[in-house]
Each structure stands twice: as C-alpha cells, then as structure tokens.
C-alpha positions in Angstrom: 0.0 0.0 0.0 1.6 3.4 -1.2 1.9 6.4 1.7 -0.4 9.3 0.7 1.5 12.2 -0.3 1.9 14.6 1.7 1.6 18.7 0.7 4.7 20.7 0.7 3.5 24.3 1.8 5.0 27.6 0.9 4.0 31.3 1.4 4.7 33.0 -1.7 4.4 36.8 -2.7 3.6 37.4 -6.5 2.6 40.9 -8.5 0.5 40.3 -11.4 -1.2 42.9 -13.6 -4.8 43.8 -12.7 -6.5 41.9 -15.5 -4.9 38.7 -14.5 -5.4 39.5 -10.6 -8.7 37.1 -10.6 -7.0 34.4 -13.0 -5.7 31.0 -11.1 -4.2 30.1 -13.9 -2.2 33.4 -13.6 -1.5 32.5 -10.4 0.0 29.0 -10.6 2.0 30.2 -13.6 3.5 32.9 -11.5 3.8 30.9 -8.7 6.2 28.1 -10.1 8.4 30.7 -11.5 8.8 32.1 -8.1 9.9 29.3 -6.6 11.5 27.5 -9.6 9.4 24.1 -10.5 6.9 22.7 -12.3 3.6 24.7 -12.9 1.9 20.6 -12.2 3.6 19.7 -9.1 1.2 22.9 -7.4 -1.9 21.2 -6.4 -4.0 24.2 -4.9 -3.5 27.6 -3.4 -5.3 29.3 -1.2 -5.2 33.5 -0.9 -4.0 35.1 2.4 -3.6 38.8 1.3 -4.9 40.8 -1.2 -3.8 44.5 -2.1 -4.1 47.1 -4.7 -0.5 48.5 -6.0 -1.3 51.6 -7.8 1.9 53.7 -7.4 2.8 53.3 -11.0 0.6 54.6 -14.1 -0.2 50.4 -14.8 -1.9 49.1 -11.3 -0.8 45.9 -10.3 -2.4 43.3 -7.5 -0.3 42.1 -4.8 -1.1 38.6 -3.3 -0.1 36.5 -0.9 -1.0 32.5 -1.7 -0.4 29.9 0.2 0.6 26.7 -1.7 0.2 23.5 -1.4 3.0 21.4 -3.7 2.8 18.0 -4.9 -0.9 17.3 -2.4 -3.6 19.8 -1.8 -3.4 22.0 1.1 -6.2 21.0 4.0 -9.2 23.2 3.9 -9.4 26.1 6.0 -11.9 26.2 8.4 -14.7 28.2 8.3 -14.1 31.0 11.6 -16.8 30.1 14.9 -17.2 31.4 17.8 -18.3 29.3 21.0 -17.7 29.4 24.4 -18.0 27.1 27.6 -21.3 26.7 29.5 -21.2 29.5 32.3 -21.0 27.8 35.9 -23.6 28.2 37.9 -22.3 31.1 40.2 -20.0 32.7 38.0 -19.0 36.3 38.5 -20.9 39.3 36.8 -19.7 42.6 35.0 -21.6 45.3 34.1 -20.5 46.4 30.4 -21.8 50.0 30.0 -21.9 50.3 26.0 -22.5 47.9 23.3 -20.2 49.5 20.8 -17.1 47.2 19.5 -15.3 47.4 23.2 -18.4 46.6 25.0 -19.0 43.7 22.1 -16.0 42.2 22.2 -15.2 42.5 25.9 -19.0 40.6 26.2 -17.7 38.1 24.1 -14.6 37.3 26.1 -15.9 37.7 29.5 -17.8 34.3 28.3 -14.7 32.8 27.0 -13.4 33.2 30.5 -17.0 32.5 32.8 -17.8 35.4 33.7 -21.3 36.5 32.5 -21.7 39.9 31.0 -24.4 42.6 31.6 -24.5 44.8 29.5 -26.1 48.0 29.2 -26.9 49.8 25.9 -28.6 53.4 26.1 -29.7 53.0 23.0 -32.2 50.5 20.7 -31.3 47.2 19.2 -30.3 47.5 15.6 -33.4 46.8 13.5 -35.1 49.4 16.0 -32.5 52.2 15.7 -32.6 52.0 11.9 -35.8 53.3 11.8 -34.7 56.5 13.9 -32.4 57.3 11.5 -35.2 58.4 8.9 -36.1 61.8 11.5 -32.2 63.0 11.4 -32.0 62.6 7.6 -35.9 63.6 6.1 -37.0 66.2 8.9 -33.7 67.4 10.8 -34.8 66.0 14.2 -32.5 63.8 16.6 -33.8 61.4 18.8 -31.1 62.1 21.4 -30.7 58.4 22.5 -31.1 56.0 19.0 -29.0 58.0 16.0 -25.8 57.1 14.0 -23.9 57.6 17.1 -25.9 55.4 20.0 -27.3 51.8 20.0 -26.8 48.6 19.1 -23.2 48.2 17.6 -21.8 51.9 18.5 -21.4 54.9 15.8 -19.3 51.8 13.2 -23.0 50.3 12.6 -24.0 52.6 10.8 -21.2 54.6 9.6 -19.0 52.6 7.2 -17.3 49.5 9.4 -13.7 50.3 8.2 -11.9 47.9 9.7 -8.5 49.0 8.8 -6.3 49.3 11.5 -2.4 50.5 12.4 -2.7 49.2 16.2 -0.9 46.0 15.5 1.0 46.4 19.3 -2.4 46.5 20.8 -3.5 42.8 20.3 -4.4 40.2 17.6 -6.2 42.0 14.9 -6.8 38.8 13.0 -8.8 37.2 16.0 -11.2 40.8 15.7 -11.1 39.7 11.8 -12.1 36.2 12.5 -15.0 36.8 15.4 -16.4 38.9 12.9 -16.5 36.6 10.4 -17.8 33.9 12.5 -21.0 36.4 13.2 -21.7 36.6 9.2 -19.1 39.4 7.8 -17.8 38.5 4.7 -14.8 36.4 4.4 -12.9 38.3 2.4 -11.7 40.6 5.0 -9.3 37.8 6.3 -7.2 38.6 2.8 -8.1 42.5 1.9 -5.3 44.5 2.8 -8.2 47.4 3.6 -10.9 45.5 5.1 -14.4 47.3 4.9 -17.6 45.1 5.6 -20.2 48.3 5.2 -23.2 49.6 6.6 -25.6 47.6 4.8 -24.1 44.5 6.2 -22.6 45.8 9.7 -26.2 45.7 11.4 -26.4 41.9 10.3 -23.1 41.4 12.7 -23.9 43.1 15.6 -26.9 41.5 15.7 -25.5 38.1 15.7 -22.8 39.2 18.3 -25.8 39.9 20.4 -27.8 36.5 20.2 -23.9 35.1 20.7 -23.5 36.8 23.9 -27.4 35.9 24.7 -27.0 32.1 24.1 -23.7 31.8 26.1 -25.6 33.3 29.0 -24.7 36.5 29.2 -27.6 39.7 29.1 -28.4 42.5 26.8 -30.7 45.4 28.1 -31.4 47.9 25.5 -32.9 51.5 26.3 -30.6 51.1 29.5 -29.1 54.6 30.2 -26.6 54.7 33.2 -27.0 58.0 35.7 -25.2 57.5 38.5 -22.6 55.0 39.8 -22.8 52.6 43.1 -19.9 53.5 45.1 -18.6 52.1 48.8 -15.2 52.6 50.2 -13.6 54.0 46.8 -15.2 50.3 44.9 -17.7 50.4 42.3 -20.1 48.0 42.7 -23.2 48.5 40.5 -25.4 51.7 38.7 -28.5 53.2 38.6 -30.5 54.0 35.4 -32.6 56.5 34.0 -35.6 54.4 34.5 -35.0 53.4 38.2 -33.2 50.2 37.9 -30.3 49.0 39.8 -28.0 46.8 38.7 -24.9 45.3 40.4 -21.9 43.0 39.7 -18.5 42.6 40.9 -16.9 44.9 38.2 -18.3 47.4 35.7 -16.7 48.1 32.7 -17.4 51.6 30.7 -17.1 51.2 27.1 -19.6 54.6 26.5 -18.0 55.7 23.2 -16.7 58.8 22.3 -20.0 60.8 22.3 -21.7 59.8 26.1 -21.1 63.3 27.0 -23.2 62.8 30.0 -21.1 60.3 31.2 -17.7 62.3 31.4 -19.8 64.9 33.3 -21.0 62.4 35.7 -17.9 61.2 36.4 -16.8 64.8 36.6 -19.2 65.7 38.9 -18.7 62.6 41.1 -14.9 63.5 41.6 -13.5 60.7 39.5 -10.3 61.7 37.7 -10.2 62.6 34.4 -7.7 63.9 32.2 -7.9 66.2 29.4 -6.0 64.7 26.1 -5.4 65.9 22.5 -8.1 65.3 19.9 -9.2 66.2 16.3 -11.8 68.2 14.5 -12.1 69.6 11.4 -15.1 69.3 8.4 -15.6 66.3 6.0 -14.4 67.1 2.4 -15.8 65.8 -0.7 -15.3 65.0 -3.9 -16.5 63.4 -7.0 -15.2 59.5 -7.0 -14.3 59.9 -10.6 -11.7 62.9 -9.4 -10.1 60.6 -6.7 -10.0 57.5 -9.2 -8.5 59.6 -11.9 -5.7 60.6 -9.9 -4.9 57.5 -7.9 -5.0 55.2 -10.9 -4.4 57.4 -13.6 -7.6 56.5 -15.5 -8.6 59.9 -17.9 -11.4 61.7 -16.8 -14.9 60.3 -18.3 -13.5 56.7 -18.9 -15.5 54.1 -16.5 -13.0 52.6 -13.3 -11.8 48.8 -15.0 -14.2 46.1 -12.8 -11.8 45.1 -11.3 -10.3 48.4 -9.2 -12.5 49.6 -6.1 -13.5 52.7 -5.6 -10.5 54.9 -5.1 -8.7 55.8 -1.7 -6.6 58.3 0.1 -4.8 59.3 3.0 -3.5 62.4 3.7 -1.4 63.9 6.3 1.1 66.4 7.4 2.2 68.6 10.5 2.1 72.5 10.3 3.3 74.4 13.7 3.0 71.6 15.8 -0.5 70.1 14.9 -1.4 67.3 12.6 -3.8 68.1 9.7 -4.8 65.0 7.7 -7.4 63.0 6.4 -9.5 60.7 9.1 -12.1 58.2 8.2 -12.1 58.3 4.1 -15.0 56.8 2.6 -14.5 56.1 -0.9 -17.8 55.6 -2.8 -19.9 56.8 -0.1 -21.8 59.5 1.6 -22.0 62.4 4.2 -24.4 61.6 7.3 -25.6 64.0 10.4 -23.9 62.5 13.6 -25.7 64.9 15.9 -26.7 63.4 19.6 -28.9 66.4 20.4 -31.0 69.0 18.6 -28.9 72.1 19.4 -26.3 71.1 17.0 -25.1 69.5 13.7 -22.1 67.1 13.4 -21.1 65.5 10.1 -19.4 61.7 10.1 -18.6 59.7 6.5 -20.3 56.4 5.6 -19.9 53.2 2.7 -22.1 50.9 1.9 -20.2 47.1 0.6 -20.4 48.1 -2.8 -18.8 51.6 -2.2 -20.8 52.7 -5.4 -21.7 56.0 -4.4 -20.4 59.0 -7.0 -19.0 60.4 -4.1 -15.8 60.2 -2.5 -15.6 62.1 1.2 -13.1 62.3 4.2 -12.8 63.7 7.3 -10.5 66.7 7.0 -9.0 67.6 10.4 -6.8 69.5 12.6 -5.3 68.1 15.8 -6.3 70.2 18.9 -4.2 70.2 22.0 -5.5 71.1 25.6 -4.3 74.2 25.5 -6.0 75.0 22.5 -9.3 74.7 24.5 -8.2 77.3 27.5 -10.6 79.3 26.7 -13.3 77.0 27.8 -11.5 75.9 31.0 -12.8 78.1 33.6 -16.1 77.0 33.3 -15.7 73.7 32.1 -12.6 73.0 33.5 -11.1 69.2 32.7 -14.3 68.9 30.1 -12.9 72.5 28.0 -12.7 69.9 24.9 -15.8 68.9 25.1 -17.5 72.5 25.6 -15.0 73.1 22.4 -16.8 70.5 20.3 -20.1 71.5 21.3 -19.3 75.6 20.3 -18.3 74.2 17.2 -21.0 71.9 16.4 -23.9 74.9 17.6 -22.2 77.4 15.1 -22.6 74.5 12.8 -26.1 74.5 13.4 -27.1 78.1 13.7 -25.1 78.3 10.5 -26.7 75.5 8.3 -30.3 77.5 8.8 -32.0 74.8 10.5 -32.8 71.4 11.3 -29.4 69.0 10.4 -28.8 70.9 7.4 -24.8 71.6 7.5 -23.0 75.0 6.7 -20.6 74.4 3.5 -17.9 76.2 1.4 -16.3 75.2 -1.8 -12.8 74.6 -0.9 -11.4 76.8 -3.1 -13.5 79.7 -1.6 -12.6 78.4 1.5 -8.8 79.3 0.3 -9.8 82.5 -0.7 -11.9 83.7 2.0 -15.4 84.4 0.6 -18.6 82.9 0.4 -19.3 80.5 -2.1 -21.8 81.1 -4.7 -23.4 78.0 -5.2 -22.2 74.6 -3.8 -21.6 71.6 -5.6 -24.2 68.5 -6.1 -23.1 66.6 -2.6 -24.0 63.0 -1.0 -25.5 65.0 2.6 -29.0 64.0 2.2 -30.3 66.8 4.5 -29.0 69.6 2.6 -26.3 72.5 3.2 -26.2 76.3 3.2 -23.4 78.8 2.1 -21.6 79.9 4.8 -17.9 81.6 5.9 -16.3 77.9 7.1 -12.8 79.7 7.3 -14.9 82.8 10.1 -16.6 79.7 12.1 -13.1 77.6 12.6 -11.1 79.3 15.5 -8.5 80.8 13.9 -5.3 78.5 14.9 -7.4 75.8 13.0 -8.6 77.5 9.9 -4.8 78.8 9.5 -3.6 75.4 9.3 -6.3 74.1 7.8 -5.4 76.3 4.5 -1.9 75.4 4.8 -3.0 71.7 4.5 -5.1 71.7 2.1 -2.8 74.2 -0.5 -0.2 71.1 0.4 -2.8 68.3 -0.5 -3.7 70.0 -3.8 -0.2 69.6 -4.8 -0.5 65.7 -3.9 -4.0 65.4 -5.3 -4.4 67.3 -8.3 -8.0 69.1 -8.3 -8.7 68.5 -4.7 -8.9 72.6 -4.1 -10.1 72.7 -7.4 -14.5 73.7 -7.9 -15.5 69.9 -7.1 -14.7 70.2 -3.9 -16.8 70.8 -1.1 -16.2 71.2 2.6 -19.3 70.6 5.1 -18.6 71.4 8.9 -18.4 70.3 11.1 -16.6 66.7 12.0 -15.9 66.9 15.6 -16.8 63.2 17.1 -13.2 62.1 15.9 -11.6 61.2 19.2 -12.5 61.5 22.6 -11.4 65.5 24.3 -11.0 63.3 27.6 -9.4 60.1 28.9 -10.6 58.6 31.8 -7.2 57.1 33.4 -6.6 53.5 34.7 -3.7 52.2 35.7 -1.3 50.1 34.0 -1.3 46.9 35.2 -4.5 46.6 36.4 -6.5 48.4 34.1 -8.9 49.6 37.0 -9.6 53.4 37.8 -6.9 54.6 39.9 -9.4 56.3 42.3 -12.4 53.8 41.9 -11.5 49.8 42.3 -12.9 47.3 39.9 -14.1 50.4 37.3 -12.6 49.5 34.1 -12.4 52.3 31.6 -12.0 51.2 27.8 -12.4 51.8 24.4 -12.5 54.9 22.6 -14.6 57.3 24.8 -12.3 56.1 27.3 -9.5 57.2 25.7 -8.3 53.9 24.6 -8.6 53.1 21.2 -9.3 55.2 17.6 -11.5 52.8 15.5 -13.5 49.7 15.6 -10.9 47.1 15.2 -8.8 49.3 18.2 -11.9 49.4 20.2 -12.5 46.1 20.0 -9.1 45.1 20.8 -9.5 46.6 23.8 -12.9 45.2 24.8 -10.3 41.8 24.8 -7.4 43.6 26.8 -10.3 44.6 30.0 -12.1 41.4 30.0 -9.0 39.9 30.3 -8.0 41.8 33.3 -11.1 41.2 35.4 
C-alpha cells in the first residue's frame, strides 16, 4: 500500500497585472516561477492577502497564496465562535456600551466564565434604523437612537472600516475572524483594507448579540446609566434612568466617544479625568471619478476597470506643531448627520459594501491640544474639549439655517476667504447652506487648515479645485477626555474594579482598536 503524499507548503508573494489578478491560472503560472518548478507539481493555493499597487501609471495586484505542492493543502476552516457553559455562580460585570469594546469584551468575558451585563442606552439595531429616517428627512435627533448610540456603536452605521495600524495593541486577525464567524464577509481575512459596510454591519452586531445571549450572558437595551454605586472608593453597580439598579463585581465603561453625560457624571462625582489631545475639522468631498482619476491614472470620463474599487486616500502632514490630515475616508460613499442632540449639527462619513456612491468624502481635520481649549477651561474645567466640540458643532447649526442641514464652502473659496456662490451636487441628504467655514473655525485651526489643504492639492491634483466641497463640522473624531486607569490593572486609579475602555475612554481610535480593547479589560477582570 503506497503512503499518501503529503503537501509541501509555501507562502509565496507574486505581483501580477490587474486583468490577470482574478486568473488561477495566472497564479500558478506565477507561482512556479517564483519558486523555480513545475507549474503541475502545485496542487492548490489558497489567498492570504490581497492589495491594490497603484503607485505606478499600470496598477498591479499584490497577493499572498499559500501553496500547497505536490498534495492539496487541508481546507481552512470556516471562523466560529463558541464558548463554555457559564457555571452556575459565576461572576458578573456590568458592560456600560454595546459599541465594539463593549461587544468584544462581552464576548470574552464568556470565553473566561464570567457573564456579562451589558447595558446599551440605545435601541437594538433593527429598531434604531428606523430612527435614522427623522435625522435625515425632517432634521430631528432622537437624542438616545442615531448614527452615534445603539446597538453596535457609531461603526454600525457609519461605514465599518476595519483597517487598522494598532498591531502592538493585540491580535487583529482574531477581531477579523470573530467577525466573520458572526456573518461578515470572508474576504476581510485577505483584503489589505478591510471594509464590511453599513448595509451588512447591522447583520453582525446583531448576531454578536444573540452570541453573547445564548452563552448566557444579558443584553438590556434602552438602559441609560445615571449615577454609579460606590462604597469605600469600589464600584459595585449603577442606577439607570428608568429606576433600575443593577450590580456585579466589576463594571466596565465602554460609553463611546460621544456619552457626553457620562464624562460629566464622572466629573461631577470626583473621578479623575484627564484632558487629552483630539481632532476636529469638516468632512471634504469630492466626485469619486476625481479621486479614481488621480490615484489610478484612468482619464477623466472613462468608466473605473471592474476590477479596481473605488478609489482611496490618506493624507497627512504637520504644520506648527498640529497634525492636519485626512481621518475616516470613505471612498464611494456618503456624508451623514452625527448629531446626539438637537442644538447642533455634526457631520461623520459612511460606505455601503459596494462603495458605489459618485461620491468620495473624508474627514479633514486638525489636531487640537488642551491648550487650544483654554478658553473653555474656567467653566468647564477638565471637560474644556468637550464645551469646544459642542461651540463648534452649535455654530454649525445656527449656520446651516435649520434642522441638520450643514453649513458648506467650496474649498477653493474656503482658500480665498469668501462665500461661495453656489455649492456643488453633494451625498449630505439633509442639505447644506453657504456659509464663511474659514470665520466659524477658530483661527489657529482655519490657519492650518489652509496650509494643509494648498499642500494636499499639490499631492492630489483638483482636490482645491471647484468639485470640492467642505461641510462642517466633523468633531466626534476622538474623545477630548481620557478617563485614566492604571497600568497593570487596568482599574480606575481612584475607583476599584471600574474599568475604563475603548475609545470614549480614551483607549482606542476605530473599531478594530476598540475592540481590541474590549479583549485587553475582560481579560484583566
């Protein structure tokens, strides 16, 4: 009886043109001259990377395959999540946020028996989509279920860009693969620039839910947190807005960047906070045709090859000590309101899968230190960053003429200092008015601002040109506050067995970030 053969297995880089990207045959061809044999001795290969190499005027595909030589290479397994039955008496946290920290750190506090409570403020997802209609059709914010609160955090309905440089922070494939396992598509295991979208993001979050349901743990929607239970400097439970009490041996406040309530209950409780630097700015836009033309040098009118997605940037340089760059670019897709409350108008940047939207937009923003927000400090004291946001996001409002319409400039006027005429066709359903963007921006930011964007125009050729619009403003970038814990223990330095994470924490810039932190506390209860 002959021995089965058994696979050799290589990792192998190749660059192939973009029409043969999608061919296998292409592939193996490739392939076997890399590494010198037979094109027939590779039995199957299976892709581990996949990225878009557009630097030169002919774009070419990078890929990493993984290849099996002289016997196929075993099937991969499809990504699941499961975790052991919950004993009987097994610990409880409170999770204050079902954003990606309070997800994932739901998900692993079943992984390690401990059952997770978690509070959401805002609706389930299939609820909260339904709220969104007011913001866009009549202006109107229902203050507790909007692009920013509910079910899944401000990613489930703002793009799900998953792309993420905080490779120290933790493993970024097991956020990948989790995600997966809850019905996002496979392909962002290989794509360089992994983007699942917000027409498929609600689908996730929802099955993250019934994950951390079945495993034992609870989910209590329309569950806003107002005050905190604390004995003898430990946190043992909170009170909500509708009465209800809840305890457990360690709470964990994964409130996003935009709980504004939260940092002043904290602030008016006496636990320490810390100002820190953040960003704001406006979104920028352009036509998607613009950005493909430049980035892979297709003339201007012919269609993008089938094969290319929607065009990217990024953008970034330092101008007297603060960063101006681009934050959050949303190739293919559309402006949306980001407003938590009525008094004011906030613009974020959103894709949908396909990314087919004519429109390309970006956050364009300048980084603002805490001394930038002195001004604020006497009355707001360690929240001045906050009170910063909210000035800019009320001009915003009393600017844009009413209800979430947004105040917007051509860029090029913008440059110039005047008023623009007339704005360009834009992807902001509820509408904008002409208005001074460059007399609303304090004036360290507006300064800088122009610098940066004269800069990018020489990068980008016609991104100051007409076509662009700004619309103001994008504040909800980062959190103005960080809410300190120490550093191996994770816990609040004043208040015992509080566990501040994720981004309105402080801690993380993204989803994937976010997330990875959610892992980090529930590992440290």
């Amino acid at each position: 009886m002959l021995d089965s053969v058994v696979a050799l297995v290589e990792t192998v880089d190749i660059i192939l043109p973009l029409m043969q990207s999608e061919e296998e045959n292409a592939w193996r061809q490739a392939v076997a001259k890399k590494l010198s044999l037979s094109p027939e001795r590779i039995k199957s290969m299976t892709l581990r990377k996949h990225s878009i190499d557009a630097r030169q005027r002919a774009v070419k595909v990078q890929l990493r395959l993984e290849v099996g030589i002289d016997a196929p290479l075993p099937p991969d397994e499809t990504p699941r999540w499961n975790c052991p039955p919950l004993p009987a008496h097994a610990a409880r946290a409170l999770i204050i946020g079902f954003g990606p920290a309070g997800m994932f750190a739901a998900l692993r506090c079943l992984e390690r028996g401990i059952r997770p409570i978690v509070l959401e403020r805002g609706k389930d997802a299939s609820a909260r989509r339904f709220d969104l209609a007011p913001i866009l059709r009549e202006g109107r914010v229902i203050e507790d279920s909007n692009y920013c609160f509910g079910e899944g955090g401000a990613g489930t309905f703002s793009d799900g860009k998953l792309y993420t440089r905080a490779t120290k922070r933790g493993p970024v494939a097991t956020i990948y693969e989790i995600l997966v396992a809850h019905g996002a598509p496979a392909k962002i295991l290989t794509d360089a620039h992994p983007h699942i979208g917000s027409n498929l993001l609600p689908n996730v979050v929802k099955a993250i839910r019934q994950s951390v349901l079945d495993g034992g743990g609870e989910v209590h929607f329309l569950t806003k947190v107002t005050d905190f239970l604390i004995e003898r400097g430990t946190i043992h439970g909170v009170v909500c807005a509708d009465g209800r009490s809840f305890e457990a041996e360690s709470v964990v406040l994964a409130t996003g960047h935009s709980a504004r309530d939260v940092y002043q209950l904290l602030a008016q409780r006496q636990i320490l906070l810390e100002k820190k630097p953040f960003a704001v700015g406006v979104r920028i836009e352009h036509p998607q045709a613009l950005i493909d033309q430049v980035q892979y040098h297709i003339p201007r009118g012919e269609e993008r090859p089938r094969l290319l997605p929607a065009a990217r940037y990024r953008l970034a340089t330092k101008i007297e000590d603060r960063g101006v760059h681009s934050f959050c670019m949303c190739p293919g897709g559309w402006i949306v309101p980001a407003a938590t409350e009525n008094d004011e108008v906030v613009v974020n940047g959103m894709s949908l899968a396909r990314r087919d939207s004519p429109f390309a937009n970006s956050g364009m923003v300048v980084t603002v230190e805490p001394e930038d927000t002195e001004s604020f400090a006497k009355e707001h004291g360690v929240l001045s960053g906050i009170a910063f946001q909210k000035n800019l996001e009320q001009l915003a409002k009393q600017a844009g003429g009413g209800g979430q319409k947004a105040p917007g400039q051509r860029v090029v006027d913008f440059l110039s200092g005047k008023i623009s005429s007339s704005l360009p066709a834009m992807s902001y359903f509820p509408g904008a008015t002409s208005a001074p963007l460059h007399e609303l921006m304090p004036r360290f930011m507006m300064k800088r601002m122009r610098t940066g964007l004269r800069l990018f125009g020489q990068q980008i050729r016609g991104y100051t040109g007409q076509e662009g619009l700004l619309l103001g403003f994008e504040t909800r970038t980062s959190s103005p506050v960080r809410v300190p814990r120490e550093e191996s223990s994770l816990q609040h330095p004043q208040v015992a067995r509080l566990f501040p994470c994720g981004e309105g924490a402080g801690y993380a810039g993204g989803i994937v970030s976010a997330a990875l932190d959610g892992l980090k506390i529930a590992d440290a209860l």
